[in-house]
Backbone as CSV, one residue per row, in Angstrom:
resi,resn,N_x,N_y,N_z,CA_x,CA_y,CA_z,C_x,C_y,C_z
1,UNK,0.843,-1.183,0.000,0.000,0.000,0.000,0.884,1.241,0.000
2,UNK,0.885,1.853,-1.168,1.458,3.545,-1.268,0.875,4.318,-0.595
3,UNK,1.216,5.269,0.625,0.643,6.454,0.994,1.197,7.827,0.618
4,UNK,0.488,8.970,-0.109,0.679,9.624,-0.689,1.119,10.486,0.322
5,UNK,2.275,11.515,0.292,3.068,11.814,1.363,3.059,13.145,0.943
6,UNK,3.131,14.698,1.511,3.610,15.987,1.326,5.212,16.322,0.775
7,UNK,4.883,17.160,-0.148,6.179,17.481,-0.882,6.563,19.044,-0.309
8,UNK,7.471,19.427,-0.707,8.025,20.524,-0.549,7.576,21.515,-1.380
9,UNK,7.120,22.786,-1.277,6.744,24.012,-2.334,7.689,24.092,-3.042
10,UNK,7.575,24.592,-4.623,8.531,25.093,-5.283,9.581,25.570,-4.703
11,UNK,8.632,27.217,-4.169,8.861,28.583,-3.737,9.955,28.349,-2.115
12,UNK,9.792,26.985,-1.582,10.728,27.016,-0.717,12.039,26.295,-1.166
13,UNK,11.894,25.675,-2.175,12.910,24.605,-2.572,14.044,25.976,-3.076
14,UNK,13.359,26.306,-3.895,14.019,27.864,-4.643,14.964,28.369,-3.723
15,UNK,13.896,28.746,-2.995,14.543,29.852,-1.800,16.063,28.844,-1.214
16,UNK,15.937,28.020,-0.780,17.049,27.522,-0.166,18.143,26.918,-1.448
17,UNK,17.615,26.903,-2.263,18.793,27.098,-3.275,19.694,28.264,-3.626
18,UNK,18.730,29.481,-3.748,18.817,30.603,-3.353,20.265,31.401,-2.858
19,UNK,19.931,30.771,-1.332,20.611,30.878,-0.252,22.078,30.819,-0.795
20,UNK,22.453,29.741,-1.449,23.797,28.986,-1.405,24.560,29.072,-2.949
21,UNK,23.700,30.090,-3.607,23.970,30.811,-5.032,25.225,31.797,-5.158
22,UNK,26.284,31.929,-5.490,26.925,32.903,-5.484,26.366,34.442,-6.055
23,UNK,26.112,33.618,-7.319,25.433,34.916,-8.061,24.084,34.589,-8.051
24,UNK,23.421,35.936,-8.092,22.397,36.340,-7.885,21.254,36.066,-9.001
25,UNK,22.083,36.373,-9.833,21.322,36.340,-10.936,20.845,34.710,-11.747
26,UNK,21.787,33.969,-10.905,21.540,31.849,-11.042,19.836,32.163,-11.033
27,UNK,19.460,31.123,-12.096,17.934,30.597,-12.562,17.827,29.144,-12.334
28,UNK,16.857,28.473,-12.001,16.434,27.261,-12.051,15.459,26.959,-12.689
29,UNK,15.542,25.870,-13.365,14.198,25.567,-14.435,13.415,25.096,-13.260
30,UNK,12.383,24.978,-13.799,10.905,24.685,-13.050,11.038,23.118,-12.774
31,UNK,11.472,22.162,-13.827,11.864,20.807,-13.785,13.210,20.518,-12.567
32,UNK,14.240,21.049,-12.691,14.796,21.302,-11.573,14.532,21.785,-10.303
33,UNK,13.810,22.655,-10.140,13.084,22.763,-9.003,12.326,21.368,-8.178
34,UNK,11.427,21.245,-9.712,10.693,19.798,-9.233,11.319,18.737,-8.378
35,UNK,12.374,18.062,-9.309,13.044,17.256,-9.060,14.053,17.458,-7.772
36,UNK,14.350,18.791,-7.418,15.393,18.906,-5.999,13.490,18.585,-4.977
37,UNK,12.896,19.019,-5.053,11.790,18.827,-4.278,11.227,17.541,-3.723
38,UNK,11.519,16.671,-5.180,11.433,15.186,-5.281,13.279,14.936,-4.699
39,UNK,14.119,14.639,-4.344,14.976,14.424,-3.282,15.087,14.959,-2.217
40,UNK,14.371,16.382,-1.903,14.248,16.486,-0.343,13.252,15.669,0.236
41,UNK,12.285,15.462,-0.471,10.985,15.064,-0.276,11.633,13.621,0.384
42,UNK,12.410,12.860,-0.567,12.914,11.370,-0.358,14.052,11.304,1.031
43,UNK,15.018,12.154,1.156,15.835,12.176,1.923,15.590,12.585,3.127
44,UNK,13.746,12.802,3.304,13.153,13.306,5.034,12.190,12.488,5.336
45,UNK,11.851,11.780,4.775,11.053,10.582,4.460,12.265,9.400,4.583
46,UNK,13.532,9.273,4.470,14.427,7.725,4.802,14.754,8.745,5.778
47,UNK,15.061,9.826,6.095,15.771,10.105,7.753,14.711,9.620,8.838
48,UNK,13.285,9.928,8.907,12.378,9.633,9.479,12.283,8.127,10.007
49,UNK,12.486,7.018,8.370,12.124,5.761,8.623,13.432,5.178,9.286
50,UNK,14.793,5.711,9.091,16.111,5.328,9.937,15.970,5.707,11.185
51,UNK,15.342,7.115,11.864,15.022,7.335,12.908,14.369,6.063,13.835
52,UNK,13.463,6.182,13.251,12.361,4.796,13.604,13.164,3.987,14.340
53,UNK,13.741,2.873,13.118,14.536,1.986,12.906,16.030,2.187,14.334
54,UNK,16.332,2.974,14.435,17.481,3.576,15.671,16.798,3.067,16.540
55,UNK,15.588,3.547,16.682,14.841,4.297,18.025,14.132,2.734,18.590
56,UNK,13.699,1.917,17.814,13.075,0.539,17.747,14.520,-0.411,18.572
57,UNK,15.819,0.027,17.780,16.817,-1.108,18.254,16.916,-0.467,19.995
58,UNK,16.834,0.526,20.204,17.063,0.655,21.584,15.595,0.755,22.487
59,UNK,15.024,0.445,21.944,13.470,0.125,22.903,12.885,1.242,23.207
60,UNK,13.002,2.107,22.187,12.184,3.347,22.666,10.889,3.281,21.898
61,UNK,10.296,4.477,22.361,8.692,4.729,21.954,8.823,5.712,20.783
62,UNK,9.501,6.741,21.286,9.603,8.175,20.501,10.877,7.987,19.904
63,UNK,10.820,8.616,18.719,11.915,9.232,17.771,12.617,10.442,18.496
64,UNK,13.735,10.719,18.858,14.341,12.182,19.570,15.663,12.421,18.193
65,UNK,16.078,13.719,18.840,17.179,14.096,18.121,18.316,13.312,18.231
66,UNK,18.594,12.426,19.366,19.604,11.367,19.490,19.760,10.368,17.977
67,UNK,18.232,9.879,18.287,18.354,9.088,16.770,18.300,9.264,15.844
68,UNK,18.058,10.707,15.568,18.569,11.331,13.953,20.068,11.427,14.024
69,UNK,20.682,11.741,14.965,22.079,11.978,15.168,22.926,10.649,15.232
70,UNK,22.324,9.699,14.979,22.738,8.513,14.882,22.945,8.103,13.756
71,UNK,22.117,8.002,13.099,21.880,7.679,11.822,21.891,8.834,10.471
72,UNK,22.452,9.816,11.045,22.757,11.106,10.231,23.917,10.670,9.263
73,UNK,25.181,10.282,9.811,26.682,10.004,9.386,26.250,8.711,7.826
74,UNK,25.325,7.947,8.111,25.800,7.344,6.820,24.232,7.678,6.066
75,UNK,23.256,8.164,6.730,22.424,9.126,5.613,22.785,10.157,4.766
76,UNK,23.646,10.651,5.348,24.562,11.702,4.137,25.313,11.338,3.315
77,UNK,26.379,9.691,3.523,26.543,9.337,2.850,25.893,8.206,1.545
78,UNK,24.952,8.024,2.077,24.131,7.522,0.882,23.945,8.106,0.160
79,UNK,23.324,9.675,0.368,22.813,10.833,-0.943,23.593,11.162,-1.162
């Protein structure tokens, strides 16, 4: 069963591209936009389910910042 999950706005994907632009004047196609939207979208969605997954091996209930910080080091290296 697929559950249809929330994506990221254009208008924020932009913006934080934005951010990290030297020049000002850098454009992004609309398809590019898309598609960085479609890998944030994916890469907070597997931090979430690795969270889990942390948080399960040590018998917890809740997800905390511990177990993102756990499983941070080779989530970055996957993407």
């Amino acid at each position: 069963m697929e559950r249809a999950s929330a994506g990221f706005r254009k208008e924020l994907v932009s913006r934080l591209l934005h951010l990290h632009f030297r020049d000002d004047r850098t454009k992004v196609s609309g398809d590019a936009l898309q598609l960085m939207a479609e890998l944030l979208r994916i890469f907070v969605v597997e931090a979430a389910v690795r969270g889990v997954r942390q948080a399960q091996a040590e018998d917890m209930a809740l997800v905390d910042v511990d177990q993102l910080e756990k499983v941070l080091p080779q989530l970055l290296l996957d993407f």
